[in-house]
C-alpha positions in Angstrom: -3.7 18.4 5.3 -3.4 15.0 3.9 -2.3 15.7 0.3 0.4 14.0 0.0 -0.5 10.8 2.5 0.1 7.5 0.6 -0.3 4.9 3.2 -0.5 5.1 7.1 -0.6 2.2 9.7 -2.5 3.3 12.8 -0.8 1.7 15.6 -2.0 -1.1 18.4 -3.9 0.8 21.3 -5.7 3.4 19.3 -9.5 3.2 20.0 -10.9 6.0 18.1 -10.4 7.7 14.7 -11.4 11.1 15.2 -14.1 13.1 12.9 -13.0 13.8 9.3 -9.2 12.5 10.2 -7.8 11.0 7.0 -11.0 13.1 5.0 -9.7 14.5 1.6 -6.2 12.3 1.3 -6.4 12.1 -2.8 -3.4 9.8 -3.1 -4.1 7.4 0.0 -4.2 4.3 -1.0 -3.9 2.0 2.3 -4.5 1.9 5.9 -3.9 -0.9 8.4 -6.1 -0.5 11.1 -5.2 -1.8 14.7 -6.9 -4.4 16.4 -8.0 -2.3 19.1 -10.0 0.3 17.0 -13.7 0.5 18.3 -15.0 3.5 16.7 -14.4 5.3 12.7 -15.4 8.5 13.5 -18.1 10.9 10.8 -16.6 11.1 7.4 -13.2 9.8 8.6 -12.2 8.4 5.4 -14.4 10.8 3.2 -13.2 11.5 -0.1 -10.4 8.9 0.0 -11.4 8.0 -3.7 -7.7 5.8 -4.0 -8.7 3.5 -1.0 -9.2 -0.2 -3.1 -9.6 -2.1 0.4 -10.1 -2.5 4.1 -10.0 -4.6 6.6 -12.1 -3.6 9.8 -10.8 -5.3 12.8 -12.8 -7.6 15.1 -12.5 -5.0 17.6 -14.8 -2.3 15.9 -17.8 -1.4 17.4 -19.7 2.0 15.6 -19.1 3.4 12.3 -19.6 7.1 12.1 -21.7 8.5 9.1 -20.3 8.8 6.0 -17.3 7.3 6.9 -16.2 5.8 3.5 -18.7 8.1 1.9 -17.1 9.0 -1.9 -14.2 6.4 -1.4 -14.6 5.5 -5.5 -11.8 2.8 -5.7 -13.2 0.9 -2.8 -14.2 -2.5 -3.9 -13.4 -5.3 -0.7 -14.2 -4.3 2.6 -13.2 -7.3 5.3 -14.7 -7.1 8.4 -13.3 -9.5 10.7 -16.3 -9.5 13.1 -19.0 -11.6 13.4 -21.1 -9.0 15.2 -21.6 -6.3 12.7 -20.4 -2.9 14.0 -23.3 -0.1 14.4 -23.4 1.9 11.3 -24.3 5.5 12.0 -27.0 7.2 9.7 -26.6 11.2 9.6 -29.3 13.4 12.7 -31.1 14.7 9.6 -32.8 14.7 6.1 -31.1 17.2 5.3 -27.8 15.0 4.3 -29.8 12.0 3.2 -27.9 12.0 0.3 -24.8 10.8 2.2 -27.1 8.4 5.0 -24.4 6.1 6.2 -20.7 5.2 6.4 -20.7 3.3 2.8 -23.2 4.7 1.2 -21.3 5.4 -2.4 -19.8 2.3 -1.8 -22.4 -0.7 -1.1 -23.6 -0.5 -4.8 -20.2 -2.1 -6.1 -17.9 -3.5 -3.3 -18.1 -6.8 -1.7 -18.3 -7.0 2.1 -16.5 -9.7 3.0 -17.6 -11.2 6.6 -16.7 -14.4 8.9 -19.2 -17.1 7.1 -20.6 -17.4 10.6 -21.9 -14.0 10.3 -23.4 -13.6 6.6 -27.1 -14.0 8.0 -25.9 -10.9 10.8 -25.0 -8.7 8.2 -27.5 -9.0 5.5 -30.1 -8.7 8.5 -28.1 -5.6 9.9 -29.2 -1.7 8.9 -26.9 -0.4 6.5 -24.7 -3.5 5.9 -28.0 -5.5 5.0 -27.6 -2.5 1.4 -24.9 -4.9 0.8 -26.9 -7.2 -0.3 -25.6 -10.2 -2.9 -21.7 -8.3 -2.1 -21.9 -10.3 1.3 -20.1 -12.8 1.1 -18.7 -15.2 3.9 -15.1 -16.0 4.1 -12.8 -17.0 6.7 -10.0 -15.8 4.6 -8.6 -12.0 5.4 -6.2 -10.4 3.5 -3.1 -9.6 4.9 -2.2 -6.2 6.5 1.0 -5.9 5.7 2.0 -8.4 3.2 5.6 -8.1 2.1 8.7 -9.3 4.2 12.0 -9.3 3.2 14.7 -11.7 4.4 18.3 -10.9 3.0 17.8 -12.0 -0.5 14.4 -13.5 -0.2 11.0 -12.0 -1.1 7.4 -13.7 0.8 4.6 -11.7 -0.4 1.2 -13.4 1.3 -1.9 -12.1 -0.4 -4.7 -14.1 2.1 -4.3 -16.0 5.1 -6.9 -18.5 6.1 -8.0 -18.0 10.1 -5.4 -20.6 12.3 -3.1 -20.4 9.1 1.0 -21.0 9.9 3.7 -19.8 7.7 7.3 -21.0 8.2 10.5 -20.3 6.1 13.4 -22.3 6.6 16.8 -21.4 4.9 17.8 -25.0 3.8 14.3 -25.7 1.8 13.4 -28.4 4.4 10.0 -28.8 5.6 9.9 -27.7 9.6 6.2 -29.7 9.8 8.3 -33.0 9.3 10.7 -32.8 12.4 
């Protein structure tokens, strides 16, 4: 099990997250997703109630049912796509409770989408329970926003999409050469 799983970066080339793969992780609190990820498998992240954000990559294509179902600490979830991913409801009644990927969720986070896309999502099943959360934004948070450098610390909370970052030793300003 994942008891004990704090953080986890899923590398470049995976395509699928499997059924129920991170599901019952107490203590994990981040994931980086790759860019090539196209399907969050059923209940994948269920029960991941220290998960504060996401970012789903451009790339994704179906969510699987209850997906972020009881994730409590989830408040941003980024999707960098401007064609909302399918969200898959569950076969039956009988888990209505629980009918799609966010469905503990959507009452309190806010969905964060390409602002070319707000009218997409609010008009797309399950992200359209979103509702006033949707917000559009061509900022993303970073993935992985800490580098160090010898004695130097950059921590970058949001990039804007087409933003550059440049450090330079000496202090000067590399856009003026």
């Amino acid at each position: 099990t994942c008891r004990q799983l704090t953080n986890m970066v899923i590398p470049e080339g995976i395509t699928e997250l499997g059924k129920t793969l991170f599901a019952n992780c107490p203590v994990l609190t981040s994931v980086v997703l790759p860019n090539t990820l196209q399907l969050v498998g059923r209940e994948s992240f269920y029960n991941c109630p220290s998960i504060e954000s996401i970012v789903l990559p451009a790339s994704l294509k179906t969510i699987g049912s209850g997906a972020f179902y009881d994730c409590t600490k989830l408040m941003s979830v980024y999707s960098q796509a401007t064609t909302p991913a399918t969200i898959e409801g569950y076969p039956n009644s009988y888990y209505s409770y629980e009918k799609d990927a966010f469905n503990t969720v959507k009452t309190k986070a806010t969905l964060f989408v390409p602002e070319t896309a707000v009218d997409a999502y609010k008009n797309k099943q399950f992200w359209q329970d979103f509702g006033d959360r949707i917000v559009g934004s061509n900022q993303i948070p970073c993935q992985q926003p800490t580098y160090e450098l010898a004695d130097f610390k950059l921590t970058i909370q949001s990039l804007t999409d087409g933003a550059s970052i440049y450090y330079t030793n000496d202090g000067s300003n590399p856009d003026a050469n």
